[in-house]
C-alpha positions in Angstrom: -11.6 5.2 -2.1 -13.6 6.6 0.0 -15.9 10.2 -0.3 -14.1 13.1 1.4 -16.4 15.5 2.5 -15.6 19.1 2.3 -16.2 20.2 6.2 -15.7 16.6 8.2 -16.0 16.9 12.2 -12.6 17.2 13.6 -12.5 13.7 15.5 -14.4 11.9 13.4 -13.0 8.8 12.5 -15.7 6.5 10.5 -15.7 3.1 10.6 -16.0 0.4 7.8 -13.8 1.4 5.6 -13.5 -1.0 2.6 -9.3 -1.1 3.1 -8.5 -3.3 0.1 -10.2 -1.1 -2.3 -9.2 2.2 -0.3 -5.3 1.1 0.0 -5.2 -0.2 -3.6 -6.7 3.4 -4.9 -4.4 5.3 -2.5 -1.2 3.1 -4.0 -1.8 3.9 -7.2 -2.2 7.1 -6.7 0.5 7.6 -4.8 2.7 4.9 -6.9 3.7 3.0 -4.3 7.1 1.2 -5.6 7.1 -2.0 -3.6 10.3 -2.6 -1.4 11.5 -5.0 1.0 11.1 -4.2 4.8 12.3 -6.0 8.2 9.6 -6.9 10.7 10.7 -6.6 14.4 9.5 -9.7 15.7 12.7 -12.4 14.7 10.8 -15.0 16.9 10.2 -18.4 14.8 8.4 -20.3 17.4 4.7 -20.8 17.3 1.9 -19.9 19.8 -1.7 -20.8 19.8 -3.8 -20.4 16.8 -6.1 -17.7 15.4 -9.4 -18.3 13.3 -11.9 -16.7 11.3 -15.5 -17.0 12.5 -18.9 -16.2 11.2 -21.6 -14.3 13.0 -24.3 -12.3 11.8 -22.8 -11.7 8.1 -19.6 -10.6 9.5 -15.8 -12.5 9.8 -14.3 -12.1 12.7 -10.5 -12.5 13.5 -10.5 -14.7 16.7 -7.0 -14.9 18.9 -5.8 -18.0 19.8 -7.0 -18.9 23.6 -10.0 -16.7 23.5 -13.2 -18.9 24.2 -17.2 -18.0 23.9 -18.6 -16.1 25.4 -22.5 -14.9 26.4 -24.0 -11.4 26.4 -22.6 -8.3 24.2 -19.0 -8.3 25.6 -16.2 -10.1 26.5 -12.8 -9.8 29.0 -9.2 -11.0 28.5 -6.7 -10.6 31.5 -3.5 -9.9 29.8 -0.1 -8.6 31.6 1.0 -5.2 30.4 4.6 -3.8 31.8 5.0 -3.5 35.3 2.5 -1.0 37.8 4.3 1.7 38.8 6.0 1.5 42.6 5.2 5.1 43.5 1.2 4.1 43.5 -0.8 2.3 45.8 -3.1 -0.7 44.7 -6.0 1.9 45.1 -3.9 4.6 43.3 -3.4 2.2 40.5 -7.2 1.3 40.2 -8.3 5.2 40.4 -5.9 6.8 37.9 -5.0 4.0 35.4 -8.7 2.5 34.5 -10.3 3.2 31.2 -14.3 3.2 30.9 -15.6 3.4 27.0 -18.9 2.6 25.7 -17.1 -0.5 23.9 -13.8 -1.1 25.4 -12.5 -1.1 28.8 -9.0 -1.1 30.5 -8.8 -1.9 34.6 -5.5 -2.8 36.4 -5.5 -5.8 38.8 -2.5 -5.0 40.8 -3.3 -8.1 43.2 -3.0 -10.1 39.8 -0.3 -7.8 38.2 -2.2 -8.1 34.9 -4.7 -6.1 33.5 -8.6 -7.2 32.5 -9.8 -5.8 28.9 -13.4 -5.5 27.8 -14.2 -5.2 24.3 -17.2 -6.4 22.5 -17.9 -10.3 22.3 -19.2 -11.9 18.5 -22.8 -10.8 19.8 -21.7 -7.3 20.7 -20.1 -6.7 17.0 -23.4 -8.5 15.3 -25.2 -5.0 17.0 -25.2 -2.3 13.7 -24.6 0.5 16.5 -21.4 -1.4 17.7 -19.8 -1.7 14.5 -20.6 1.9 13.2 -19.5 3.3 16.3 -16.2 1.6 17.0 -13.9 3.2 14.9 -14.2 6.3 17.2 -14.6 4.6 20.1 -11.3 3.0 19.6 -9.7 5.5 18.3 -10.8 7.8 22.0 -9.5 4.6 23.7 -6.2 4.4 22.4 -5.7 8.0 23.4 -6.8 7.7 26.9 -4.1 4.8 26.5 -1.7 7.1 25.8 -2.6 9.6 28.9 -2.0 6.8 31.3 1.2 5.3 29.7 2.5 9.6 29.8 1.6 9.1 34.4 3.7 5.6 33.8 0.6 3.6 34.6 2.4 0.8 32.4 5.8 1.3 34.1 8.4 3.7 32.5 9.7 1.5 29.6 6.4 0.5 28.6 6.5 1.5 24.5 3.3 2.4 23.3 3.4 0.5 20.1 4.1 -3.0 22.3 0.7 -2.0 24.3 -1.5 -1.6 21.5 0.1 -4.7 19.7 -0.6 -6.2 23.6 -4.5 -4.9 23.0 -5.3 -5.9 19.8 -3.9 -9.5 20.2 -6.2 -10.4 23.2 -9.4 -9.1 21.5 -11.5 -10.0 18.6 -12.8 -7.9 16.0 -14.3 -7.7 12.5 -11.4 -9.1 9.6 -11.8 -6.5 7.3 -11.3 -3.9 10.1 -7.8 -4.9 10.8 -6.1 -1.9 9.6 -7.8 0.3 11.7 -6.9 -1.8 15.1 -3.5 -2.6 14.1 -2.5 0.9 12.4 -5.7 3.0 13.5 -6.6 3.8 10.1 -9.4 6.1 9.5 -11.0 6.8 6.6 -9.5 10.4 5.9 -6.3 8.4 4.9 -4.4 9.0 8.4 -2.3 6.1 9.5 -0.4 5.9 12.8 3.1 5.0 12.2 4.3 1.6 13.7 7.6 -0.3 14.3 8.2 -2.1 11.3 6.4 0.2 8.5 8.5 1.6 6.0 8.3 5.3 4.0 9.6 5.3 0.6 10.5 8.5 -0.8 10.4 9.3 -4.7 12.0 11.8 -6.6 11.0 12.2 -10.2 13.6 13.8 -12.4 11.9 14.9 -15.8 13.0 16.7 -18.9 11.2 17.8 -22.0 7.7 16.4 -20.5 8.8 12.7 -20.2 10.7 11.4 -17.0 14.2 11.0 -17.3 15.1 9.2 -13.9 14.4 8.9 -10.6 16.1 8.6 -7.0 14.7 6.8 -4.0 15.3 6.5 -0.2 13.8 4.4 2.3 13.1 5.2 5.8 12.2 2.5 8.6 9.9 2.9 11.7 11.6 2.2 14.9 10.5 1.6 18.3 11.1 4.6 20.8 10.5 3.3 24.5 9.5 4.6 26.4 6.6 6.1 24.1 6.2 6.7 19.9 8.2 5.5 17.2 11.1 7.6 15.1 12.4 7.6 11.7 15.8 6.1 10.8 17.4 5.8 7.0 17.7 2.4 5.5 20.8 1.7 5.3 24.0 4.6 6.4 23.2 7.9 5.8 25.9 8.0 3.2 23.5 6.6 0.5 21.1 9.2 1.1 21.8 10.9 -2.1 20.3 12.8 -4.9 17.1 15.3 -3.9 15.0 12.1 -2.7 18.0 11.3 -0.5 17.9 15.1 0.7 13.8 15.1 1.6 14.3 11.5 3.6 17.7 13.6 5.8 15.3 16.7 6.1 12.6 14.2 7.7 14.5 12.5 9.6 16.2 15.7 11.1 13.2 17.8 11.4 10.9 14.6 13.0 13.7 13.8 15.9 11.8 15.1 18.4 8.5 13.7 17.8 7.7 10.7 19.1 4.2 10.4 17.7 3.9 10.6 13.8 1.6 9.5 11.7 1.0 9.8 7.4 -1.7 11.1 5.6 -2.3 9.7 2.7 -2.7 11.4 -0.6 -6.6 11.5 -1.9 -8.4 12.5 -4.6 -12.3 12.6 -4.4 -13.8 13.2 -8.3 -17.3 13.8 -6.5 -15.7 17.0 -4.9 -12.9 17.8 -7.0 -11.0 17.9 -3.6 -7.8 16.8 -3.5 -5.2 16.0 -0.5 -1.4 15.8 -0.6 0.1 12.8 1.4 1.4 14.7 5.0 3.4 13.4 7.9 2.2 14.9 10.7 4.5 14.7 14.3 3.7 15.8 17.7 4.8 15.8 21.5 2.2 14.3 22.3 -0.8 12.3 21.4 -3.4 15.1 22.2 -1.1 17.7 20.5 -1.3 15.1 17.2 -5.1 14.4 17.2 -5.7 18.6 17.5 -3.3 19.1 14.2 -5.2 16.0 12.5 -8.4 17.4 13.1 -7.6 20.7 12.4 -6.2 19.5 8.5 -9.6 17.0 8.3 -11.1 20.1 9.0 -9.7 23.3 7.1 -7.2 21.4 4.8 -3.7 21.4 3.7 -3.0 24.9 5.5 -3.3 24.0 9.0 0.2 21.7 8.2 2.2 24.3 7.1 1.2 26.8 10.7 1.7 23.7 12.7 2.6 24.4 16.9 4.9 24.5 19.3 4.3 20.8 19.9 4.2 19.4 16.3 5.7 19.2 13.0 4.3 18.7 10.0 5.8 18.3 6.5 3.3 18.5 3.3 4.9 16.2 0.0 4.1 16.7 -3.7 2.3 14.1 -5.8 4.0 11.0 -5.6 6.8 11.5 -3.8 5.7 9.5 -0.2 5.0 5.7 0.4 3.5 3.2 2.9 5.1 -0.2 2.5 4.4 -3.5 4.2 6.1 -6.4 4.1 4.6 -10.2 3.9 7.2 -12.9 3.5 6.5 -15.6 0.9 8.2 -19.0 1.1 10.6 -17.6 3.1 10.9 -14.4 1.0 10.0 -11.3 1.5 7.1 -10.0 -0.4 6.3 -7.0 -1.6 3.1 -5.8 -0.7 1.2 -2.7 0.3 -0.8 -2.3 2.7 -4.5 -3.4 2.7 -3.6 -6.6 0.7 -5.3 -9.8 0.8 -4.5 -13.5 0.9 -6.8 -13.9 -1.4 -5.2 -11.0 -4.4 -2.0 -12.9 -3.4 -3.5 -16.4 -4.3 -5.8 -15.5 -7.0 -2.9 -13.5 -8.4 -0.4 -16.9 -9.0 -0.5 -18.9 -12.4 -1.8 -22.4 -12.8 -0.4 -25.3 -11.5 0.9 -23.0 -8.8 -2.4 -21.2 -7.4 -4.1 -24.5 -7.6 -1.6 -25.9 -5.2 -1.6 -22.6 -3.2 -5.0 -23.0 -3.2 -5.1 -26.6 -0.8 -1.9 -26.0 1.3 -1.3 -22.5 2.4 -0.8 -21.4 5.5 -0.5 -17.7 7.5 1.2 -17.0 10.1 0.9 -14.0 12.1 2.9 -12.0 14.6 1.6 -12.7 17.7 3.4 -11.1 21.5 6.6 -11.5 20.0 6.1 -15.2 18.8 3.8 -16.5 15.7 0.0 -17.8 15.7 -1.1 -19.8 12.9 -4.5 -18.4 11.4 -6.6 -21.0 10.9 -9.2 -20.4 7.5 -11.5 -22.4 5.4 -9.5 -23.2 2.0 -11.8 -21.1 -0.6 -11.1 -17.9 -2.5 -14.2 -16.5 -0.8 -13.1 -16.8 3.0 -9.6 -16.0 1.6 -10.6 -12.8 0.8 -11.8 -11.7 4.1 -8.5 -11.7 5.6 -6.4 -8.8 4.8 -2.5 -9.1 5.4 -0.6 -7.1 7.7 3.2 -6.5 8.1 5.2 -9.4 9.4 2.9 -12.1 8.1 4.0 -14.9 6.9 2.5 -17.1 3.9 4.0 -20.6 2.7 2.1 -23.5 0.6 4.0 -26.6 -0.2 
């Protein structure tokens, strides 16, 4: 887990994070109970290939169709919703392009698709790339979310569908993946997307020693145009008992937030700090980054003043959950987030992990279809790639 220092810079968002070992500390901490959860893509059919690739002593996840490339970057042209009618070509080009230090976004209206720039495996061998990224993309994806709010996508454009549009057409580091699929950062903040799941925990004790407990489950859902929202698993009717009460009380008081994202309980033993899990929701995406900052920055009490354009609820010890689902042999496996093929094989009893072992494959959610990843069949390589929801794992 990583070191939480006691005044961090309010849009700092560090890069490198070592997720396996950070999720695995954060779920135990938090005792993550692992459920089942539905992924929203339902397409079977297959689509290109990914692959892991070595450069410079890092892995990099490769998507499938992307070729080499010379020099420190490299483009995709990708469509992305429609360009709105009510802007000219030159409108389009003026008011909808993004210019980073690492990753670019300009509209080809001609072409009705959009070109991306992002660094190439050169690019990410450079120590200033990598250390830098995790801001960079973090200020990208927000300057994503100004253009989507002037309908430079078009007005049904959801924002999670762009950024699952983004990552899939760029490469990056493997053990990074969190952080471009669910912009992780290493303060424990996640941005909620469609298909996570929250559990919620109630503890009932008595005399010192738990006596029972009650549990509710709440699903991420899509919100086109823009965010995501909360919805009970299941009909509201089984939200019982006081876990079933928080989970109504968070879906009720979050309705009107599109953007929401969880903080993740921490404890640092270096600073004796310690962080209650939060789930913050906002208006808007500027309106969510000033209340993250402003908790990363003076703690727990900036949650509970909150504004008139966010929300933000503050949970005891282990009573909130990130869940991910990966489905093995066609069933669903229960998994948090941050895990490994690798801990998944290496966690299977001979004759079964040896078999694993030669014939497993992954498959990953790829623009509403599935890419096959392709990897070297060793424990080493296995452990580079980390799991996220919706994949699929089978060996024969």
């Amino acid at each position: 887990m990583p070191d939480m220092p006691s005044d961090p810079p309010a849009s700092e968002y560090p890069f490198g994070i070592d997720a396996p070992k950070y999720f695995i500390g954060a779920c135990l901490f938090l005792g993550i109970v692992l459920l089942s959860a539905c992924h929203r893509v339902h397409s079977s059919s297959l689509t290109g290939e990914y692959s892991l690739q070595e450069s410079s002593g890092l892995t990099l996840l490769v998507p499938p169709g992307l070729g080499p490339t010379a020099g420190q970057t490299h483009t995709s042209e990708l469509p992305i919703g429609t360009f709105p009618n009510d802007f000219s070509a030159e409108e389009i080009v003026t008011r909808c392009s993004i210019h980073g230090p690492l990753f670019e976004l300009a509209p080809l209206p001609a072409q009705k698709r959009w070109r991306l720039q992002f660094p190439s495996a050169e690019g990410w061998s450079t120590p200033a790339t990598y250390e830098s990224a995790g801001n960079e993309w973090m200020s990208f994806l927000r300057q994503v979310a100004e253009r989507s709010s002037i309908g430079c996508f078009g007005k049904d454009a959801a924002s999670g569908e762009i950024q699952d549009r983004l990552v899939a057409a760029m490469l990056f580091p493997a053990d990074e993946a969190l952080i471009f699929y669910y912009s992780l950062s290493s303060y424990g903040l996640v941005d909620l997307h469609p298909g996570m799941q929250i559990e919620i925990d109630s503890a009932n004790t008595g005399a010192g020693t738990a006596a029972g407990s009650d549990r509710a489950l709440l699903a991420v859902q899509d919100r086109s145009p823009v965010g995501v929202s909360l919805v009970p698993r299941g009909p509201r009717k089984h939200l019982r008992g006081e876990a079933g009460a928080i989970a109504a009380n968070v879906v009720e008081r979050f309705e009107e937030y599109p953007f929401l994202r969880l903080m993740l309980a921490q404890e640092s033993p270096e600073t004796e700090r310690k962080q209650h899990a939060m789930l913050i929701g906002a208006k808007t995406r500027d309106a969510s980054d000033e209340l993250a900052g402003k908790i990363m920055r003076d703690g727990e009490r900036e949650c509970v003043q909150g504004s008139a354009a966010t929300t933000c609820l503050i949970f005891s010890d282990g009573t909130v959950s990130l869940l991910s689902t990966v489905t093995v042999n066609g069933h669903p496996g229960l998994y948090a987030p941050g895990i490994t093929l690798g801990q998944v094989i290496g966690s299977l009893n001979s004759p079964l992990h040896e078999r694993a072992m030669e014939t497993v494959t992954v498959q990953r959610p790829y623009l509403g279809n599935y890419a096959t990843i392709r990897f070297d069949h060793n424990l080493s390589e296995m452990r580079k790639l980390i799991l996220i929801n919706g994949d699929r794992i089978s060996w024969k």
